[in-house]
C-alpha positions in Angstrom: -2.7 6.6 -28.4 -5.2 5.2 -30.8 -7.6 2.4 -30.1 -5.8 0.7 -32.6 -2.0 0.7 -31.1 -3.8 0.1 -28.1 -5.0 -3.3 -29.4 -1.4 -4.1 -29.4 -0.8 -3.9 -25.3 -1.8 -7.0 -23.0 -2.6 -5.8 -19.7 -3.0 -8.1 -16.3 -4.9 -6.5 -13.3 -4.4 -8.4 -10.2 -6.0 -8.2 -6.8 -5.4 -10.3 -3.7 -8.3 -10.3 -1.8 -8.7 -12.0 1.7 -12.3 -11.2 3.5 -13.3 -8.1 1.4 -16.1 -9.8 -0.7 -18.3 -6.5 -0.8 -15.5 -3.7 -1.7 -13.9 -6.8 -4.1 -16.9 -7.4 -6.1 -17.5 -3.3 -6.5 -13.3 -3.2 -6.9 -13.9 -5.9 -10.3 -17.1 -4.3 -11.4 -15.6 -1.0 -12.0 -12.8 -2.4 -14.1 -15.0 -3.6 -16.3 -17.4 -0.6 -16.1 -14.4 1.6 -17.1 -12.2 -0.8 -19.0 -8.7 0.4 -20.8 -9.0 -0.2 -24.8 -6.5 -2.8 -24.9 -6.7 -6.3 -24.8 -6.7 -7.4 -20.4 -7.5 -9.9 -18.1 -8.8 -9.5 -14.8 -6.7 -11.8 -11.9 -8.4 -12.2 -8.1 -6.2 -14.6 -5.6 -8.4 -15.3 -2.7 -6.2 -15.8 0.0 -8.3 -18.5 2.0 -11.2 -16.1 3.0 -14.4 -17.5 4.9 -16.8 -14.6 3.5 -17.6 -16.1 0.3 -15.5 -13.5 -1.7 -14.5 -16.8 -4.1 -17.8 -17.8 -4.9 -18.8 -14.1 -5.8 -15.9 -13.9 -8.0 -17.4 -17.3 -9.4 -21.2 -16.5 -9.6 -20.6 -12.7 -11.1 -17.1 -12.4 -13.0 -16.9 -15.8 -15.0 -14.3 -14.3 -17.0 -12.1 -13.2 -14.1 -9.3 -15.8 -13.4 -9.9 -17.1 -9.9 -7.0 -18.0 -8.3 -8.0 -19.4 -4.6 -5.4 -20.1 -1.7 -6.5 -22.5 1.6 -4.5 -20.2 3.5 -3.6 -16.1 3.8 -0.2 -16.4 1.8 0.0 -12.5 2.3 -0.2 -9.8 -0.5 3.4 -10.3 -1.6 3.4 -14.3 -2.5 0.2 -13.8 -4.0 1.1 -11.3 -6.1 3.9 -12.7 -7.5 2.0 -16.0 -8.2 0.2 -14.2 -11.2 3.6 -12.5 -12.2 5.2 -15.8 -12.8 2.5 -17.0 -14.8 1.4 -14.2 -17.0 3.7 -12.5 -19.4 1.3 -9.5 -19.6 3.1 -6.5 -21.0 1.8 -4.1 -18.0 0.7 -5.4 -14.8 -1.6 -3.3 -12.2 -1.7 -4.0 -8.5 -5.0 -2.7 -7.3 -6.4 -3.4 -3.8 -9.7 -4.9 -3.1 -10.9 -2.2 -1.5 -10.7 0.1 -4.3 -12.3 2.1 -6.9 -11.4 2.5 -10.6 -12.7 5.9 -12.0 -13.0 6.6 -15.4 -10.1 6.6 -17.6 -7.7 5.4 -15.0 -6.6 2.8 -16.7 -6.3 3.8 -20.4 -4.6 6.7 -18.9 -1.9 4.9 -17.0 -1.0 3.0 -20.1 -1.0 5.7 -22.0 1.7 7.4 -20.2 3.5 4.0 -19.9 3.6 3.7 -23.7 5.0 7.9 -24.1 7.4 7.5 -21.7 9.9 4.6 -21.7 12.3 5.6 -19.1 9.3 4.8 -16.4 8.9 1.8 -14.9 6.5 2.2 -12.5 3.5 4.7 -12.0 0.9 5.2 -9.0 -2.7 6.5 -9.5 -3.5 9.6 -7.5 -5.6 7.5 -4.4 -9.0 9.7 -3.1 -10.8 8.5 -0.3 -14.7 8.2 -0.5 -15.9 11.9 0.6 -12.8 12.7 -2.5 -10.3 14.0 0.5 -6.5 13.0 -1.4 -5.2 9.5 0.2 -1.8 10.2 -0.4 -0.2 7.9 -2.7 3.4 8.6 -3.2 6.1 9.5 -0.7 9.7 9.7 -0.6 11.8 7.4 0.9 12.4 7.2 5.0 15.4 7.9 6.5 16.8 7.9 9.8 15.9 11.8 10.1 12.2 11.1 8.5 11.5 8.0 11.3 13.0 10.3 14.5 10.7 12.5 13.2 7.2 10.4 13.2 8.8 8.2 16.3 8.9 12.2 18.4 5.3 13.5 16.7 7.7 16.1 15.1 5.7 16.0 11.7 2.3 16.6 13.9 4.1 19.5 15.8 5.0 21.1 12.3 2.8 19.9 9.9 4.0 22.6 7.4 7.8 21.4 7.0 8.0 19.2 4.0 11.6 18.1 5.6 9.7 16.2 8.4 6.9 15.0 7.0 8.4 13.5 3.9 7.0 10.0 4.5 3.9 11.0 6.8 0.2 10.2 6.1 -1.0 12.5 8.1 -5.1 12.6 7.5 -6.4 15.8 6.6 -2.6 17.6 5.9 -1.4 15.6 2.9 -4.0 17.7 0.2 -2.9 21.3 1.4 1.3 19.9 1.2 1.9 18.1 -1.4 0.9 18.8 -4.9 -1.3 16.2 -5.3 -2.5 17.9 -9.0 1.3 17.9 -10.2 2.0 15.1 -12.6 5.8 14.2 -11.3 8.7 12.2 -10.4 8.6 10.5 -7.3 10.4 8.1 -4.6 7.8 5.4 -4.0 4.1 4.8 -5.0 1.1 2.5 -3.3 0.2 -0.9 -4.2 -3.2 -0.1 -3.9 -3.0 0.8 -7.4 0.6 0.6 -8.7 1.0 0.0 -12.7 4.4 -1.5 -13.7 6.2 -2.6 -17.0 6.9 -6.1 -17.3 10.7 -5.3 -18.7 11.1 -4.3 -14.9 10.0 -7.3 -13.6 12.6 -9.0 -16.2 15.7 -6.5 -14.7 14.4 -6.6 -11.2 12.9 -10.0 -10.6 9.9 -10.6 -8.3 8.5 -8.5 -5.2 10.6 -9.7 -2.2 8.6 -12.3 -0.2 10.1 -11.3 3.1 7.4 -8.9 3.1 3.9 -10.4 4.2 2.0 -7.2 4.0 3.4 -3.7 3.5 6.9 -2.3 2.6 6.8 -4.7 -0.7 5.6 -1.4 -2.8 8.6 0.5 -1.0 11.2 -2.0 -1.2 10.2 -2.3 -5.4 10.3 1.3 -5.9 13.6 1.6 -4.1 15.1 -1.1 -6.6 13.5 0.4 -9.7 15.6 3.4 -8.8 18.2 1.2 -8.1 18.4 -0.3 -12.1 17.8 3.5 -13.2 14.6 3.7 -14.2 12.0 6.4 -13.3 8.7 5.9 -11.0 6.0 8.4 -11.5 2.5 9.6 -10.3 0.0 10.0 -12.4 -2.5 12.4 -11.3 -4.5 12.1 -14.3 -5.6 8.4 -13.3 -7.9 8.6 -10.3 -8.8 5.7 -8.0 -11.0 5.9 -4.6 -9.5 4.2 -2.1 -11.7 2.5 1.0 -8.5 2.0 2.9 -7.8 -1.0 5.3 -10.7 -2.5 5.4 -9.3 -5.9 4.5 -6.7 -5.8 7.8 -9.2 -4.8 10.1 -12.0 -7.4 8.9 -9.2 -9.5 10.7 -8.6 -7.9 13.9 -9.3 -9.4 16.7 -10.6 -6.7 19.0 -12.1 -4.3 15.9 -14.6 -2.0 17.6 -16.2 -0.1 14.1 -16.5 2.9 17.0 -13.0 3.6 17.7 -12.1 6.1 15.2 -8.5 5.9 15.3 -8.9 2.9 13.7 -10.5 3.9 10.1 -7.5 5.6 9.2 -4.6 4.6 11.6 -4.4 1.4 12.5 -1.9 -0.8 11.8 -0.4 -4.4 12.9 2.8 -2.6 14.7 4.5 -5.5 14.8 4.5 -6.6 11.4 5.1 -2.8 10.0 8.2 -2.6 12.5 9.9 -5.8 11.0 9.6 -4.8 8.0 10.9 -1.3 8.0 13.9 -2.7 9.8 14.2 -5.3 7.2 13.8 -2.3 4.8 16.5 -0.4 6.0 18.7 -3.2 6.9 18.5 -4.4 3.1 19.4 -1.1 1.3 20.8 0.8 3.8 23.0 -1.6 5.9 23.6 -3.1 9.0 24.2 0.0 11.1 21.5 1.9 9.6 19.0 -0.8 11.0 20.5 -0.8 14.1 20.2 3.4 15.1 16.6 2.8 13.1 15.8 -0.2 16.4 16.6 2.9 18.7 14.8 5.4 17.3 11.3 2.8 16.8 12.4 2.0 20.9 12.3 5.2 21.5 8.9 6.1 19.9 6.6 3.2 20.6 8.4 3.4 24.4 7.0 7.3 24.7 3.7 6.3 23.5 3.3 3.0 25.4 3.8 5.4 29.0 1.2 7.9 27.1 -1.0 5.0 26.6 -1.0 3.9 30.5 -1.4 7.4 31.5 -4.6 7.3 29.5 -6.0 4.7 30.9 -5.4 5.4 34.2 -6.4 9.0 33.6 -9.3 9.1 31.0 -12.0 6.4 31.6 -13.9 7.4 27.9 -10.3 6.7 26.1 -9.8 3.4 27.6 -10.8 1.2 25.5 -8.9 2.6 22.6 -6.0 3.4 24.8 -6.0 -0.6 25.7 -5.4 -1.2 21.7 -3.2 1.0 21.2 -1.0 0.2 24.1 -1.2 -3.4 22.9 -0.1 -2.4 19.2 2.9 -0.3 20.4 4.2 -2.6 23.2 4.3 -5.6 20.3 5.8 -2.8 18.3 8.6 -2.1 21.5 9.2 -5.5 21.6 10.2 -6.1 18.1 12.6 -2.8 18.1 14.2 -4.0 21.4 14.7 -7.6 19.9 14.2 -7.9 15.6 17.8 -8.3 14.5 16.1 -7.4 10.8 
């Protein structure tokens, strides 16, 4: 594409932010540092943080439109806020705690622009020391979650059949062909580019998800209408990873390592794959989904207790992880999705 046709696009970046003032203002920075040829704007909603992420935004980005929130509305109402108010040609999700690299964007759009059957595209994610953070998977299935909820994909972290919607750290770059340009199930919103003619077939992210599962959910419908979601290996993004969630957690210890690149709200994630899979799957599907999640956060929760009683260094993290998988139990046993 030539700067020229490029001049013709309208692209809308949007980041929700909540707490990550820091990564956010390096996140904004590097958009500009590497920005796409086209014509963009630059979107923040602050949802209702208390570390001054709104008056950065304010003091360093005047052209940025600032969109601030009294409260956490979640990553899926706020994104949807700027959908229904800009009619941007492409919109990019990016996360606050990430990256652009150069080219990223222009490339994205790019590909976009010479391929109409696509929809959506997903950048190829790298953490910080450039280890892949895998950024697509395929969709989960009853088989894929029995898998994860018996440690079956850490038992055989070579079969591609069970570890189709893992993210286990430091096996993802030697499986999946992170380098391959291709067609895939579903992409991350941590940097997710889609067309707004989607948006008009579609409609909005589903607001029944807070946090997580929304990118899932709009992949699995883009399929639905027949159009094509891609990753794009070609657009590279660094991704910090989490650090907005955990700036919130109650009982954070920065030591417990488990944490940096596993930790996760249980509950939260559990109602929401059941939702998931109660949405686009059906009833019955949900409900052998709420035994197999039992049956997993149930082994681990005994594991957990064992560890505490039998490993005095592990205790502390053993105490946080038995609290996140008992909330996660609870919600199997009683979530009717």
């Amino acid at each position: 594409m030539t700067r020229n046709e490029c001049k013709k696009l309208d692209l809308a970046v949007v980041i929700v932010n909540w707490n990550t003032g820091q990564l956010l203002q390096q996140c904004v920075a590097s958009i500009y540092a590497y920005a796409p040829h086209c014509s963009f704007g630059v979107w923040v909603v602050d949802n209702g943080s208390h570390d001054g992420s709104a008056e950065m935004v304010r003091a360093n980005f005047p052209n940025v439109h600032l969109v601030v929130k009294e409260a956490n509305l979640g990553f899926t109402k706020a994104f949807n806020d700027v959908l229904r108010h800009t009619r941007a040609e492409y919109v990019v999700s990016l996360h606050p705690d990430t990256e652009v690299m150069a080219g990223a964007l222009q490339a994205m759009i790019d590909y976009m622009e010479s391929h109409p059957e696509v929809a959506t595209i997903g950048a190829k994610l790298v953490y910080p020391d450039g280890e892949w953070n895998k950024s697509w998977f395929d969709f989960p299935t009853l088989a894929t979650e029995l898998s994860k909820a018996l440690l079956l994909h850490r038992l055989f972290p070579a079969s591609q059949t069970l570890n189709r919607t893992a993210m286990t750290p430091g096996i993802a770059s030697q499986r999946w062909a992170h380098h391959v340009l291709q067609s895939v199930g579903w992409v991350s919103s941590a940097c997710l580019l889609l067309r707004r003619e989607i948006i008009q077939t579609i409609g909005l992210l589903d607001e029944h998800y807070l946090v997580w599962w929304a990118d899932v959910d709009w992949c699995y419908q883009v399929h639905k209408a027949g159009w094509c979601v891609h990753y794009l290996p070609q657009a590279k993004v660094v991704h910090y990873e989490r650090r907005s969630f955990r700036s919130g957690a109650q009982h954070f210890d920065p030591h417990l390592a488990y944490k940096e690149k596993d930790y996760l709200p249980t509950e939260m994630t559990c109602r929401n794959i059941i939702y998931f899979f109660r949405k686009n799957y059906g009833r019955r599907e949900a409900v052998l989904l709420r035994a197999i999640l039992a049956v997993g956060y149930f082994t681990r929760v005994v594991a957990c207790c064992a560890a505490l009683a039998l490993l005095p260094p592990r205790r502390v993290e053993a105490r946080e992880r038995l609290l996140n998988y008992w909330q996660g139990l609870r919600v199997a046993l009683a979530y009717g999705g």
